[in-house]
C-alpha positions in Angstrom: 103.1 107.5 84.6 101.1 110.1 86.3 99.5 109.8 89.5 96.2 111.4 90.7 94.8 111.2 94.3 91.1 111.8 94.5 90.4 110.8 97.6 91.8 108.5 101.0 91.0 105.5 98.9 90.9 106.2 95.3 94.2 107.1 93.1 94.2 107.4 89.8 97.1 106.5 87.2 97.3 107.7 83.5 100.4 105.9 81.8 100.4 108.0 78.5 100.5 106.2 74.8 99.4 107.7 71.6 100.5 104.5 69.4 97.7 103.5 69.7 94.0 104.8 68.9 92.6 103.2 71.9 92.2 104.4 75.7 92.0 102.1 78.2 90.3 102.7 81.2 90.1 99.7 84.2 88.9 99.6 88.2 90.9 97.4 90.5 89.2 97.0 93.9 91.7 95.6 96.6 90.5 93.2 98.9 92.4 90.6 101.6 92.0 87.1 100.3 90.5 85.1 102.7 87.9 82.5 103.1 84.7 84.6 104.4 84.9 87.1 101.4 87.1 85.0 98.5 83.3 83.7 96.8 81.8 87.0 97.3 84.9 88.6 95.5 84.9 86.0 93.1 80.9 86.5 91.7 80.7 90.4 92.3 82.2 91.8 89.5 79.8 90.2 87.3 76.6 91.1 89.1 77.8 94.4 88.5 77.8 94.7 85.2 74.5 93.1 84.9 72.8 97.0 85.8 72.9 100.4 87.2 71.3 103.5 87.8 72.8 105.0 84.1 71.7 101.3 82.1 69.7 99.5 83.8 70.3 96.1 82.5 72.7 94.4 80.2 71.2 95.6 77.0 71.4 99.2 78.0 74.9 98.8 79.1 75.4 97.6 75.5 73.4 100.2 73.6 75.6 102.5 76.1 78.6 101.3 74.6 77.5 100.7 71.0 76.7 104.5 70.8 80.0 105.1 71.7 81.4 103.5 68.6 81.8 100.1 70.0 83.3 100.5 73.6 83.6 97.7 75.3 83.5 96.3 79.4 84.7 93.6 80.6 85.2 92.3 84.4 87.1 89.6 86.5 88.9 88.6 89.7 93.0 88.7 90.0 95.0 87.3 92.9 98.3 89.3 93.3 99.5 87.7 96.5 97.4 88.1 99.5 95.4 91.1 97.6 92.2 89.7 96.0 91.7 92.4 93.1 88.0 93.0 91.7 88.5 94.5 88.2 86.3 96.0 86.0 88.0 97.2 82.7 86.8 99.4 79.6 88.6 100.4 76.7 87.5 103.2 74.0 88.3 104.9 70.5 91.0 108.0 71.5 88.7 111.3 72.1 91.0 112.7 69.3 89.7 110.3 67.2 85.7 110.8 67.6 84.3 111.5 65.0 82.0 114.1 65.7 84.5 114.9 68.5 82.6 113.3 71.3 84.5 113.0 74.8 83.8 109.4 74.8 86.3 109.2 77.9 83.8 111.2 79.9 80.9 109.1 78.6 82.9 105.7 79.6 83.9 107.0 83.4 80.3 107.7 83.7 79.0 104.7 83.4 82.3 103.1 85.3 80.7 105.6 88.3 77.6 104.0 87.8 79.0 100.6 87.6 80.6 101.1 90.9 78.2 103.3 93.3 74.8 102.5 91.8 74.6 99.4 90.7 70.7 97.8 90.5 71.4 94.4 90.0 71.0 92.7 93.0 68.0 91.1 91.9 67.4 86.9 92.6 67.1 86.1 89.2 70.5 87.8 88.6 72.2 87.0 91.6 71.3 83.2 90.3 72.5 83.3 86.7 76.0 84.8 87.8 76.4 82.1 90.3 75.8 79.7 87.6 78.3 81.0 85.8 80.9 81.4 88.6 80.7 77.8 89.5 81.2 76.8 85.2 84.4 79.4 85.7 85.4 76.7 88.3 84.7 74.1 86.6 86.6 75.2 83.3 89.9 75.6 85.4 89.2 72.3 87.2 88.7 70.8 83.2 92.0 72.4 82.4 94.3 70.0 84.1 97.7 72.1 83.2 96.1 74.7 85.2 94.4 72.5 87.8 97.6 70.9 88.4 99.6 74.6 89.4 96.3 75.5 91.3 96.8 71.7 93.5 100.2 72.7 93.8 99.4 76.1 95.6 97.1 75.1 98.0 98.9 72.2 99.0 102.2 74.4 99.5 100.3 77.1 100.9 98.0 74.7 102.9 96.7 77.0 106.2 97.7 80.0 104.7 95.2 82.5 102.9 97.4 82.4 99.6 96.1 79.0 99.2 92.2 80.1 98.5 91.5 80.4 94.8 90.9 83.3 93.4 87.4 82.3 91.9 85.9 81.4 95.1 84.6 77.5 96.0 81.4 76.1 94.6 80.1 75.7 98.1 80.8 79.3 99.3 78.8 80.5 95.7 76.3 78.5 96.8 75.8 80.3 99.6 75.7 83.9 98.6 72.2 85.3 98.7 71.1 88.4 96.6 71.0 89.7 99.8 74.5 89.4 101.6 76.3 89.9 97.9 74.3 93.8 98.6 75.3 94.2 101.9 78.9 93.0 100.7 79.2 95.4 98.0 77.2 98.1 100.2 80.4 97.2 102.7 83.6 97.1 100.1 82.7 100.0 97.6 83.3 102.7 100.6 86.2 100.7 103.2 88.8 99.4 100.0 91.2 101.0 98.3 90.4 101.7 94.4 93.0 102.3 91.9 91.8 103.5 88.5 94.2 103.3 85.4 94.2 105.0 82.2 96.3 104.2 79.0 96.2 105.8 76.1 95.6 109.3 75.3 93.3 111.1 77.7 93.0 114.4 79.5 93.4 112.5 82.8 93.2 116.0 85.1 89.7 116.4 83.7 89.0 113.3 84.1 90.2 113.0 87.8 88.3 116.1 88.0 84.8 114.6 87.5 86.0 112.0 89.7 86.2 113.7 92.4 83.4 115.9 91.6 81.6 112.5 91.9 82.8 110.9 94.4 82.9 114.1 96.9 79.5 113.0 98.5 80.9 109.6 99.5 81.8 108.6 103.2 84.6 106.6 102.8 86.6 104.1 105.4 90.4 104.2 106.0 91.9 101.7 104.0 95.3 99.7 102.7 96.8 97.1 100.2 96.5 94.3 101.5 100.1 93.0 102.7 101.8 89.9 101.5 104.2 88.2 102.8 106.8 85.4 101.3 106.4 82.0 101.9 108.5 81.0 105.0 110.6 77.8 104.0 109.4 74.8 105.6 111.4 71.5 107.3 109.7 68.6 105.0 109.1 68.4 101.2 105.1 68.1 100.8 104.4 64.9 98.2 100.7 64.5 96.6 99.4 62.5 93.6 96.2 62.8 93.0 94.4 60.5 90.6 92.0 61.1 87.7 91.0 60.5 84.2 93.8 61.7 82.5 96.0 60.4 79.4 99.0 62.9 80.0 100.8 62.8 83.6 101.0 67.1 85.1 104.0 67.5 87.2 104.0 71.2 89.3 106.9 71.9 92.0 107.1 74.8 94.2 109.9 76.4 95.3 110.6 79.1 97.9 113.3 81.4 96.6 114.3 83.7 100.0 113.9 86.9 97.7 111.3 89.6 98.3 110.4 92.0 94.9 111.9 94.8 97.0 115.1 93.1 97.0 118.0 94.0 95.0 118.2 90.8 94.0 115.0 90.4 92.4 116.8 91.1 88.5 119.0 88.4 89.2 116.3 86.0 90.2 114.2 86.4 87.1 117.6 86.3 84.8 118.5 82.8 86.9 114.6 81.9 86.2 114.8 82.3 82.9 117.6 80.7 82.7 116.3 77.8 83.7 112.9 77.7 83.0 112.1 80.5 81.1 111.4 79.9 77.3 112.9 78.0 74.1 116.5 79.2 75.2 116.0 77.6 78.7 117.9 74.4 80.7 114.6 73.0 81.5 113.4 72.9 77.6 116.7 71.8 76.1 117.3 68.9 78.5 114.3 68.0 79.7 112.2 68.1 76.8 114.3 68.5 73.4 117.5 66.0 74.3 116.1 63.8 77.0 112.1 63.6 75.9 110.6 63.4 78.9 107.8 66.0 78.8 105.5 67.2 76.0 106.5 71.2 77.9 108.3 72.2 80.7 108.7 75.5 82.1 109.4 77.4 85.4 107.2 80.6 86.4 108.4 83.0 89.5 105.7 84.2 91.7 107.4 87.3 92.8 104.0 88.3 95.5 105.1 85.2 97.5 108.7 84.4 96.8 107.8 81.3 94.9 108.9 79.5 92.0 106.6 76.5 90.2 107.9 74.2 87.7 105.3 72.9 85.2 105.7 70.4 83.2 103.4 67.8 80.8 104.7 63.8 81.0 104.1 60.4 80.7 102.4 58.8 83.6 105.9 56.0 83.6 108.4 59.2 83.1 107.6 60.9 86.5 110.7 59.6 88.3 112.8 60.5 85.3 111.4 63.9 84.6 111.4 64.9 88.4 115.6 63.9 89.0 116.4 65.8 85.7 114.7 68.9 87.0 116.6 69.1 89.8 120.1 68.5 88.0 119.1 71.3 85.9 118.0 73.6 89.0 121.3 72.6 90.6 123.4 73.1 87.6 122.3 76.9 87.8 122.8 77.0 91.1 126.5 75.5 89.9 126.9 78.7 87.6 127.0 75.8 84.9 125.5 78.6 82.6 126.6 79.0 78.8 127.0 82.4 77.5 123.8 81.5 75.1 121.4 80.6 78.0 122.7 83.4 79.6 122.5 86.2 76.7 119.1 84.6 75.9 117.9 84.8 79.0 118.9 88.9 79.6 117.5 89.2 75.8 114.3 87.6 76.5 113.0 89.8 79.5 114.1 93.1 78.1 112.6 92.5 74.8 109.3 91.3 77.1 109.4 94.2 78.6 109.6 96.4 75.5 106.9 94.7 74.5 104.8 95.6 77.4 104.7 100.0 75.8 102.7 98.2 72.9 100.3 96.6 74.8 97.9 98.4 77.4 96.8 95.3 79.4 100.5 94.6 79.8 101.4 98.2 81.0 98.8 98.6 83.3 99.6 95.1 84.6 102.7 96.0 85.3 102.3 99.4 87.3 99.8 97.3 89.4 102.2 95.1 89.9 105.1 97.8 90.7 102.4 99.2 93.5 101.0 95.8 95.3 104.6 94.9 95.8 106.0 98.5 96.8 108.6 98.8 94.2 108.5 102.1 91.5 110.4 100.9 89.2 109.2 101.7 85.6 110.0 99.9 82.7 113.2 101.1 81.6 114.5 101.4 85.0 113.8 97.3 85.6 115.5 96.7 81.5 118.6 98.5 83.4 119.0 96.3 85.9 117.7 93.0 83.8 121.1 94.0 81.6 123.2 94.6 84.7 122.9 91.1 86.3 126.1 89.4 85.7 126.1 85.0 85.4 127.6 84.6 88.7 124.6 86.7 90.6 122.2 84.5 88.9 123.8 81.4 90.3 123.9 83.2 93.8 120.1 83.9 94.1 119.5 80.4 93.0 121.6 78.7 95.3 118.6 79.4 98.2 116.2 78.0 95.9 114.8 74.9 97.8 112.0 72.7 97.0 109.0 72.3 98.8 105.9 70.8 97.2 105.7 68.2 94.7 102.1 67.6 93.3 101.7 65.4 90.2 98.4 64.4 88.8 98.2 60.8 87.2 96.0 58.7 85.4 93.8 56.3 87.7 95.2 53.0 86.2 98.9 54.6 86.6 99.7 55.5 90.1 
């Protein structure tokens, strides 16, 4: 990967790949999560896209993109830790593969520019259809109980911290945002955040990062940072909730803290001693818990490396909650044990490195993960992290585990069950 600077607050990253015939091209806007901005973050993105000085509306945007043989825009929120990420991400045919050879990477940063520093859709009727939609974005996850259930578990662990704000924002702060403050928001961010821009595929990224800067020269911008993150602190008490709805299947989430930063050394070992456990069809959590002892329709565990974290998810009977809970801890402390066959183990090693393989085939993924590799303050690249995936022996997987410790247990029931 190649990095750019183009100004105090904008890099830009071109990870190479000609296996493809597509180029990738994707904004991410770094902002602190927290409460006075999360909403605004949240219903930005989209109001952006809805116009700018080069299309003014959505239709232009689209004949915009349609004359470039069908590139496309698309936009969100992330939450990477304490860093609430604004993304807005494109993806084009190859230049080397235009017909009439047409930069089309040129045309597509062009309108990204114009996305970004000019939009002209802060009008009412605009502002009003996006929030619309942001509050049906919080509705779907609400509606999707496996992911409502790991959302609960969050922001009751994380309860008083910022970590524990969604990253779509609450229906009552969209309901607040004017037309007018979401301007003088965007007016506020676009100049005092830092912006990483990444492009995959096969570009020429110096001119590129040339008409970039060309660009951008005639902005003021503010000193900025990444937001920092820090891991979750263990805590005294395990936090119980059970929250009753509608429901026909029982969702069980547990957080853990694990004591291990992503800078630490023993970061490999804690995804191997994940995995593991919890992390696919070779896993203690899916063998015992689900295929011998049938207590959940799925069980998994996920590591949230931002806030030294680990959540346990898992689908059950309303009656099997006692049942399903104690096994998950025998299995969690039968790792910690270094009761490990060589299968779960060689599975487990297997599994990641052929993940990450996977990643150079897939764009999204790649530039995922160099994001990743930056918010956290690690440069590992993807061959360098195999290495030490293949290095990490049973016994340091058992280690890192052994300061695994539970600390939330959120399970969401059925209203005639609890």
């Amino acid at each position: 990967m190649e990095s750019i600077n183009i100004n105090s607050n904008i890099n830009l990253y071109y990870i190479p790949m000609t296996k493809l015939k597509t180029t990738t091209i994707d904004v991410y806007i770094h902002r602190d999560l927290n409460e006075e901005e999360s909403s605004l973050n949240a219903l930005l993105p989209y109001v952006l896209k809805r116009g700018c000085r080069l299309c003014s509306d959505s239709e232009a945007i689209s004949k915009y993109l349609e004359n470039l043989y069908g590139a496309g825009v698309g936009v969100g929120v992330l939450k990477r830790g304490d860093d609430h990420i604004l993304h807005v991400a494109f993806e084009t045919i190859s230049d080397k593969y235009a017909p009439n050879g047409e930069k089309l990477c040129d045309s597509v940063i062009e309108l990204m520019l114009s996305i970004m520093f000019e939009s002209t859709s802060f009008s009412d009727e605009i502002v009003e259809q996006e929030k619309k939609n942001a509050k049906d974005r919080i509705m779907a996850m609400m509606n999707d109980k496996r992911q409502y259930a790991v959302e609960r578990c969050i922001e009751t662990m994380f309860e008083g911290e910022n970590y524990a704000i969604s990253k779509l924002g609450t229906q009552e702060g969209i309901d607040k945002i004017t037309a007018d403050n979401l301007k003088k928001h965007y007016e506020n961010i676009i100049t005092s955040s830092i912006i990483d821009i990444y492009i995959c595929g096969d570009a020429d990224a110096n001119a590129l990062a040339e008409k970039i800067k060309k660009y951008t020269g005639k902005i003021a911008f503010k000193n900025a940072d990444i937001p920092k993150t820090e891991i979750y602190v263990p805590k005294n008490e395990v936090k119980n909730v059970t929250d009753k709805m509608d429901v026909v299947q029982g969702k069980l989430c547990m957080g853990f803290s694990t004591g291990i930063k992503p800078t630490d050394s023993d970061y490999p070992a804690l995804m191997v001693a994940n995995s593991i456990f919890g992390g696919g069809a070779h896993s203690k959590l899916f063998n015992n818990v689900r295929e011998k002892l049938s207590l959940c329709y799925y069980a998994s565990g996920s590591l949230d490396k931002n806030k030294g974290a680990l959540f346990v998810n898992a689908g059950i009977e309303f009656k099997n909650f006692q049942k399903a809970y104690d096994e998950i801890l025998v299995q969690l402390e039968n790792v910690k044990n270094g009761e490990i066959s060589q299968l779960e183990y060689e599975s487990s090693i297997n599994a990641i490195i052929n993940s990450l393989e996977s990643y150079k085939d897939d764009q999204d993924m790649l530039q995922s993960f160099y994001l990743g590799q930056k918010i956290v303050g690690t440069d590992y690249d993807i061959d360098t992290l195999k290495e030490k995936i293949s290095k990490v022996t049973m016994e340091d997987a058992a280690r890192v585990f052994k300061n695994v410790k539970l600390e939330t247990v959120y399970f969401l029931t059925g209203k005639e069950d609890a």
